[in-house]
C-alpha positions as CSV (number, residue, x, y, z in Angstrom):
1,X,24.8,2.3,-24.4
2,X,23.9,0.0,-27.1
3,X,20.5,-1.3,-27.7
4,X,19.2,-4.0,-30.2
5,X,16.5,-3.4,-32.2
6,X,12.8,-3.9,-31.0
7,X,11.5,-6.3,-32.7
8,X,8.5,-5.8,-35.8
9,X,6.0,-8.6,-34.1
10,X,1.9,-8.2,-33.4
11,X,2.7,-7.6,-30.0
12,X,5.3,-7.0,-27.5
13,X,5.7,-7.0,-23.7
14,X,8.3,-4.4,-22.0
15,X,9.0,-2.9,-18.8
16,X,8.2,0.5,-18.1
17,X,11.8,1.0,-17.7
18,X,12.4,-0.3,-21.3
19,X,9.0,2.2,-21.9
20,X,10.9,5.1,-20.3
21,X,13.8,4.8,-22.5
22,X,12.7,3.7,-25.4
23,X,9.4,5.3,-26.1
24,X,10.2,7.0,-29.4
25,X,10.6,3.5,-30.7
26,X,7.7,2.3,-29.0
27,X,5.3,5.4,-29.4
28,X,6.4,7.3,-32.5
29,X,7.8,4.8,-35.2
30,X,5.5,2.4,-35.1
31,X,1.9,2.2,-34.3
32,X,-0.4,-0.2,-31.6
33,X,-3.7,-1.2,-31.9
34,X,-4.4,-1.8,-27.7
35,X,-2.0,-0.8,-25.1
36,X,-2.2,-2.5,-22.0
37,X,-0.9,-0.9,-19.0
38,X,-0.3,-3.3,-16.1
39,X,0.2,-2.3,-12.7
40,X,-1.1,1.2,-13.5
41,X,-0.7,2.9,-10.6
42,X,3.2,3.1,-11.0
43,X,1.8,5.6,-13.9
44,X,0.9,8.4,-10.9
45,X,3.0,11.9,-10.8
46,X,3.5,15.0,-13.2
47,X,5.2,14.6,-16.6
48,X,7.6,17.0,-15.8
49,X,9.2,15.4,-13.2
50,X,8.2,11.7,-13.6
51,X,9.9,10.4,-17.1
52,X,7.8,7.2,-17.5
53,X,4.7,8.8,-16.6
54,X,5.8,12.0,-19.7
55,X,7.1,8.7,-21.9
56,X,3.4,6.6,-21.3
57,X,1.6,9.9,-22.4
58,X,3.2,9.5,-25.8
59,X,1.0,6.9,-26.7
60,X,-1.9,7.0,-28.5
61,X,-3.6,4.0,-29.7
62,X,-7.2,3.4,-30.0
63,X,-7.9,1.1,-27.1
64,X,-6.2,1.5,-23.7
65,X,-6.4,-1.0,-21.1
66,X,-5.1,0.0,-17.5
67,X,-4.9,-2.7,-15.1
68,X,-4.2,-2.3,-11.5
69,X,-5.7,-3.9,-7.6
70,X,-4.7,-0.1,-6.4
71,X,-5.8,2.4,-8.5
72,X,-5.3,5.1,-6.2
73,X,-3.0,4.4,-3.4
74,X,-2.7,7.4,-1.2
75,X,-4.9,10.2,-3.4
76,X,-7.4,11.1,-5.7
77,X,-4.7,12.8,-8.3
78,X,-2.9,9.8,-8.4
79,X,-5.7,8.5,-10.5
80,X,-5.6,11.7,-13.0
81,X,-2.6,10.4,-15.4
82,X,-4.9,7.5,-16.4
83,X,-8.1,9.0,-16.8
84,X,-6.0,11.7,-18.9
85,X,-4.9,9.2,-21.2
86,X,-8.3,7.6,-21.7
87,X,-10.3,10.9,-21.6
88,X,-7.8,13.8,-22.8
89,X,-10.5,16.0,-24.0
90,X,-12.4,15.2,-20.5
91,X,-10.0,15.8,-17.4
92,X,-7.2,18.4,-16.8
93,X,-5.1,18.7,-13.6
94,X,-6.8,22.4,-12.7
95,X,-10.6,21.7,-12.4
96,X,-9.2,17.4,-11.5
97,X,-7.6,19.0,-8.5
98,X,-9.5,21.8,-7.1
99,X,-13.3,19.3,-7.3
100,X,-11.9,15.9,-6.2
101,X,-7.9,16.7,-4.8
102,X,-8.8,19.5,-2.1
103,X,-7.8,22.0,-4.3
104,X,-4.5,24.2,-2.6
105,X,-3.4,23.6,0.7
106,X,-1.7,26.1,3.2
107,X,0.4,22.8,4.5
108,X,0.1,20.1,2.4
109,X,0.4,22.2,-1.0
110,X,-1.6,21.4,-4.2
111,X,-4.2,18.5,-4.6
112,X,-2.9,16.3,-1.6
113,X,-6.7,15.8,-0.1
114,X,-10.0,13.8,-1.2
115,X,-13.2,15.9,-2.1
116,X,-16.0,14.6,-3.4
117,X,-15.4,11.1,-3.6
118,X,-19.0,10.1,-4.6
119,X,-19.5,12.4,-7.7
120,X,-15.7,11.3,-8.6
121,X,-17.3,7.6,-8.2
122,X,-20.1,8.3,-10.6
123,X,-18.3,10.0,-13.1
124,X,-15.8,7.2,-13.6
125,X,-18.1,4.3,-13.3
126,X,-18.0,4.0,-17.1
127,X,-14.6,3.4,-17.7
128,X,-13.7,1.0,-14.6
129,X,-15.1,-2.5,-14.5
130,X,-14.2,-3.3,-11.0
131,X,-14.1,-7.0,-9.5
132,X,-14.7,-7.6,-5.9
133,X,-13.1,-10.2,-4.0
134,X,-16.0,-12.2,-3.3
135,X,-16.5,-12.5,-6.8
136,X,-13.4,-14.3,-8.0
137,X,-13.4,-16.5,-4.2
138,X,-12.0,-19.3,-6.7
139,X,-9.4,-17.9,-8.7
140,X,-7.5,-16.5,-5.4
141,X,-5.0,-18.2,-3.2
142,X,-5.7,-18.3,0.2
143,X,-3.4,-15.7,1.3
144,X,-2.3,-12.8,-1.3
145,X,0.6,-10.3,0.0
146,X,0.5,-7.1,-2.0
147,X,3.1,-4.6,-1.3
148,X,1.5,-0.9,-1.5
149,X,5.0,1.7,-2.4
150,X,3.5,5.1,-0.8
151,X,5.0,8.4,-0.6
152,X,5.5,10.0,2.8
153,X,7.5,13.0,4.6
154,X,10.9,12.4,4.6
155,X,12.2,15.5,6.3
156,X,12.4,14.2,9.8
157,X,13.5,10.5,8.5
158,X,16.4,12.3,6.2
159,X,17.6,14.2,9.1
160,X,17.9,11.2,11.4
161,X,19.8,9.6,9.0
162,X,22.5,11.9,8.9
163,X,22.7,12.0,12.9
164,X,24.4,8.5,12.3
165,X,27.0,7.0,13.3
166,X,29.1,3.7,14.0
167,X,28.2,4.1,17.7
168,X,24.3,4.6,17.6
169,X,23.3,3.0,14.5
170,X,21.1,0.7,15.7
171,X,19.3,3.0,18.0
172,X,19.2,5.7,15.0
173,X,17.7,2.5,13.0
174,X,15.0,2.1,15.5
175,X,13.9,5.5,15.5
176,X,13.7,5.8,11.7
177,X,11.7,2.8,11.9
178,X,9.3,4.6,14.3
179,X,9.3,7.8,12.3
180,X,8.3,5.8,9.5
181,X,5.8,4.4,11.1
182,X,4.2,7.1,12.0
183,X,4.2,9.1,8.4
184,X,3.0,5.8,6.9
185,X,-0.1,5.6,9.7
186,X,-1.2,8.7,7.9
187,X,-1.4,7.5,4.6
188,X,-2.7,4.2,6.1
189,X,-6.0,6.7,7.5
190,X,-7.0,7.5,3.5
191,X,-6.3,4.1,2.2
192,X,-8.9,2.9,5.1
193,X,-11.2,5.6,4.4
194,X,-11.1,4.6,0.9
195,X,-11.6,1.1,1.5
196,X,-14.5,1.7,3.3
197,X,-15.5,3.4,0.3
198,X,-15.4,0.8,-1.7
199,X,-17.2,-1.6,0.2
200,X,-20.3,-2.4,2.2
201,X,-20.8,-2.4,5.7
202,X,-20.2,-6.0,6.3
203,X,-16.1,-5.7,5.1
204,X,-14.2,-4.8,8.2
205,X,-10.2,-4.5,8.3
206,X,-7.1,-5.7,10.6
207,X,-4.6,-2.7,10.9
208,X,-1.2,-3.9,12.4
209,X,1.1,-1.0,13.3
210,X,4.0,-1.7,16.1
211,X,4.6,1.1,17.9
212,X,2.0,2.3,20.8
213,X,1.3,6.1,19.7
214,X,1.1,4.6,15.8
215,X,-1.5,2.2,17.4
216,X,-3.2,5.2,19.5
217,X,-2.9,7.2,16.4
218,X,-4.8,5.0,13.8
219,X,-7.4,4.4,16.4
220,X,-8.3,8.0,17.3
221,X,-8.6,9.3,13.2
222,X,-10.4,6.0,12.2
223,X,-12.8,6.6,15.2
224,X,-15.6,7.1,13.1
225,X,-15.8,3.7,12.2
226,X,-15.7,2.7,15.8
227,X,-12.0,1.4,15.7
228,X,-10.6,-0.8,18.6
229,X,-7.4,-1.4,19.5
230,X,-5.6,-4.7,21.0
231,X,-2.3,-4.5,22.6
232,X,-0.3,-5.1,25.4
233,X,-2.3,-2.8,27.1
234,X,-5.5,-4.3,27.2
235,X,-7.0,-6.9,29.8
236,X,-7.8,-10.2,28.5
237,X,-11.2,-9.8,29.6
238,X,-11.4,-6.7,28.0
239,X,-10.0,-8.4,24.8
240,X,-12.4,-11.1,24.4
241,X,-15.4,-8.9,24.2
242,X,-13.6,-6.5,21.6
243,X,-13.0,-9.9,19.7
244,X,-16.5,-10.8,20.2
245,X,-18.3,-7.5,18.5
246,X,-15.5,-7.7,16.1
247,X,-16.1,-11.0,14.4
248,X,-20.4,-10.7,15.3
249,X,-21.5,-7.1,15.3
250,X,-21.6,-4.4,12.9
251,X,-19.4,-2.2,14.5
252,X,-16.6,-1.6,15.1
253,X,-15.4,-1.9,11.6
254,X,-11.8,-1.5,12.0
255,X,-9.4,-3.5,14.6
256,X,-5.4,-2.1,15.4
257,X,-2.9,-5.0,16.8
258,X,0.5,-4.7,17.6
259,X,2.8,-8.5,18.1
260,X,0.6,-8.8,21.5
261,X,-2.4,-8.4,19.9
262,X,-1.4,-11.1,17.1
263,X,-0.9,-13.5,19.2
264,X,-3.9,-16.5,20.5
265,X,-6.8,-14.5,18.8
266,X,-9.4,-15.7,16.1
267,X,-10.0,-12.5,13.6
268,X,-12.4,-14.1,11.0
269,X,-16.0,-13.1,10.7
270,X,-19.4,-14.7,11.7
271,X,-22.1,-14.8,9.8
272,X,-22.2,-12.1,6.9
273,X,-19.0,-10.2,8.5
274,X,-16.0,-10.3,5.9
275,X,-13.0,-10.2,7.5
276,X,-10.1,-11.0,5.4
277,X,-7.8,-7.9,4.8
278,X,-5.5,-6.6,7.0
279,X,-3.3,-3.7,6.3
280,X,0.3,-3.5,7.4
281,X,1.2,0.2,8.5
282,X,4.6,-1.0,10.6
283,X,6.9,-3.4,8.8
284,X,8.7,-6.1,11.2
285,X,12.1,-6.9,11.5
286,X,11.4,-11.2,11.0
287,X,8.9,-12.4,8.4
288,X,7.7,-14.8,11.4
289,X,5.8,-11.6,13.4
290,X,3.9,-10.7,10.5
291,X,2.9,-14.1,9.1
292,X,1.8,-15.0,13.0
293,X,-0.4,-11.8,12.6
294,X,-1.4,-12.6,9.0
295,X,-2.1,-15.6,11.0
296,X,-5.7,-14.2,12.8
297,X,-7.5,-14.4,9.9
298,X,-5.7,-17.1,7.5
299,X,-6.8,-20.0,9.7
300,X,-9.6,-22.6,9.6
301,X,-13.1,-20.8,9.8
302,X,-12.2,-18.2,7.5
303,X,-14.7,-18.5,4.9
304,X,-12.4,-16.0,2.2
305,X,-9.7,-15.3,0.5
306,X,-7.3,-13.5,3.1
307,X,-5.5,-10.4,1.8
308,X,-2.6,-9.2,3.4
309,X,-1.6,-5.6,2.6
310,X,1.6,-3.7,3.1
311,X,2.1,-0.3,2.8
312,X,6.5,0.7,1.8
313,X,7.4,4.3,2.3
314,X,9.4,5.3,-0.8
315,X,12.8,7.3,-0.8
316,X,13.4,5.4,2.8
317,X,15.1,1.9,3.8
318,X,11.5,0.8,4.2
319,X,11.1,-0.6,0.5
320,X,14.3,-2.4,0.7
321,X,13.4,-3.4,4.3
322,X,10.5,-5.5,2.6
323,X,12.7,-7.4,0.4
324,X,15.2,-8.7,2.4
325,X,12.3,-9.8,5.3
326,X,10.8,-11.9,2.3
327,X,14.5,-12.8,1.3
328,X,14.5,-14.2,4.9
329,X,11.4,-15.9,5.3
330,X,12.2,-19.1,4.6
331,X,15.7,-19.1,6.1
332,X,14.2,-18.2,9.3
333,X,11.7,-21.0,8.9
334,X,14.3,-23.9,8.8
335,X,17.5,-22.2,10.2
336,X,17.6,-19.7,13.0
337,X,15.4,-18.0,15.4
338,X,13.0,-15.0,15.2
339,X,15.8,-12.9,17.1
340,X,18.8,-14.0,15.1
341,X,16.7,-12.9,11.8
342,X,15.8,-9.3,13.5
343,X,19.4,-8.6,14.4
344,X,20.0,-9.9,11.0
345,X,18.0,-7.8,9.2
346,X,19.0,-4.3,10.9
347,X,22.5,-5.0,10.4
348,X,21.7,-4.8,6.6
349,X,19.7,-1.5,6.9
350,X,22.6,-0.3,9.1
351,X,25.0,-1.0,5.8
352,X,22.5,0.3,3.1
353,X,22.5,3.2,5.1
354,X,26.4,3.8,5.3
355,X,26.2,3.6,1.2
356,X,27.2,6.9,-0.7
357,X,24.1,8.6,-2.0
């Protein structure tokens, strides 16, 4: 199709899409001084198979700037493509992979894992400037929602979807729902362990997840960090004192709810305890669920800035999922109930799913 020209100015602000396509304009014919590369992370992949990340690579201008709250989302080698293009001479995917990416894997295939986090740390440390969010308290809303696209198995999920039909599609939308679920709770385990990582021992995190073996799931691999769980299952009795040593002691770090556990409960911390993130593994079908969980810790007595995070399973309905709970956000608010807006919202999965291709 037809293009216009790109216009000669000192600088210039695209999408990668327009990048992708356009590159030889951008990279070749002309020449750049800095680069900035916002929301880097969407630069993760091989060349080979991922166009903007073989387009990006094309550049090569003195100063680079890579922004991004995520560097890494699910792995190590998703970092690699950036530190490439800062430090060509430095990093290749061989020696990358087999130190800090687990090397090969009988199951999971090439650099899927996480090896020697710390020396990776250190060896980095000169090219990332990192800023906590304690330290910019006053340029932050009260409540940030950051959606967190992540790659998962989609055998099971793909195989579901073609069991589907007019009669059961909104059990078969149910069960995707839990199968996606449960592949995103394992990518939700290494984002944990990496936020952990990153910070001291006072940060703790809110993990919401719906289903009850997601739940049980989450809390057996993150029991190192001496992970509790509230649910439906749990006595109230029983719940106050997990709230308790959650909000006051040093462990446990990491706390699981489910809609009965985000309900009635104060999940902000005392004293030096930070806690003010909470990571969605399980998407809800009504915006109202997951603000009334966002809820436990953006409310008075929470001394920060309250990040909420939500992980999106690519290649499934999940990303689309998100946008049309935020689309009904505010309808639900001022129009119709929680229940009207669940219904709602499957019925338009059940119709992206009955799309051609």
């Amino acid at each position: 199709g037809y293009h216009s020209r790109i216009p000669n100015r000192d600088f210039l602000i695209c999408s990668y899409n327009t990048m992708t396509h356009r590159w030889r304009e951008l990279a070749i014919e002309r020449s750049w001084d800095l680069v900035i590369w916002d929301e880097c992370h969407a630069l993760k992949g091989p060349p080979r198979k991922v166009k903007r990340v073989a387009a990006a690579k094309k550049f090569d201008a003195p100063h680079m700037i890579f922004l991004s709250g995520t560097p890494f989302i699910n792995r190590p080698i998703e970092l690699l493509n950036t530190l490439t293009m800062l430090e060509p001479k430095k990093w290749n995917l061989t020696s990358y992979g087999n130190r800090y990416c687990g090397g090969m894997d009988a199951i999971e295939g090439p650099f899927k894992g996480a090896t020697n986090r710390e020396e990776l740390s250190r060896r980095i440390s000169h090219l990332m400037l990192r800023r906590l969010k304690r330290e910019v308290l006053d340029e932050l809303p009260d409540i940030t929602r950051i959606i967190l696209p992540v790659d998962i198995h989609t055998d099971d999920y793909n195989k579901k979807v073609k069991e589907m039909s007019a009669s059961n599609a909104m059990v078969k939308v149910n069960e995707l729902w839990h199968i996606i679920g449960m592949e995103k709770a394992k990518v939700a385990v290494e984002w944990a362990r990496g936020f952990f990582a990153e910070n001291d021992t006072h940060k703790k995190l809110v993990i919401y997840a719906h289903h009850l073996d997601v739940i049980d799931f989450l809390k057996k691999e993150l029991r190192e960090y001496g992970t509790e769980s509230i649910d439906g299952r749990v006595s109230l009795t029983k719940r106050d004192g997990i709230i308790v040593a959650f909000q006051r002691s040093p462990r446990p770090r990491v706390l699981v709810i489910n809609r009965a556990g985000g309900e009635g409960i104060d999940l902000f911390g005392a004293g030096e305890i930070d806690i003010s993130d909470i990571l969605f593994v399980e998407r809800e079908w009504a915006s109202a669920t997951e603000e009334q969980a966002e809820g436990r810790l953006h409310r008075i007595g929470q001394k920060n800035s309250v990040a909420a995070w939500y992980l999106s399973a690519l290649r499934t309905y999940d990303i689309s999922m998100a946008e049309m709970v935020d689309k009904k956000r505010s309808i639900m608010k001022d129009i119709v109930g929680v229940e009207e807006v669940e219904t709602t919202i499957r019925q338009d999965v059940i119709k992206l799913l009955e799309q051609p291709g």
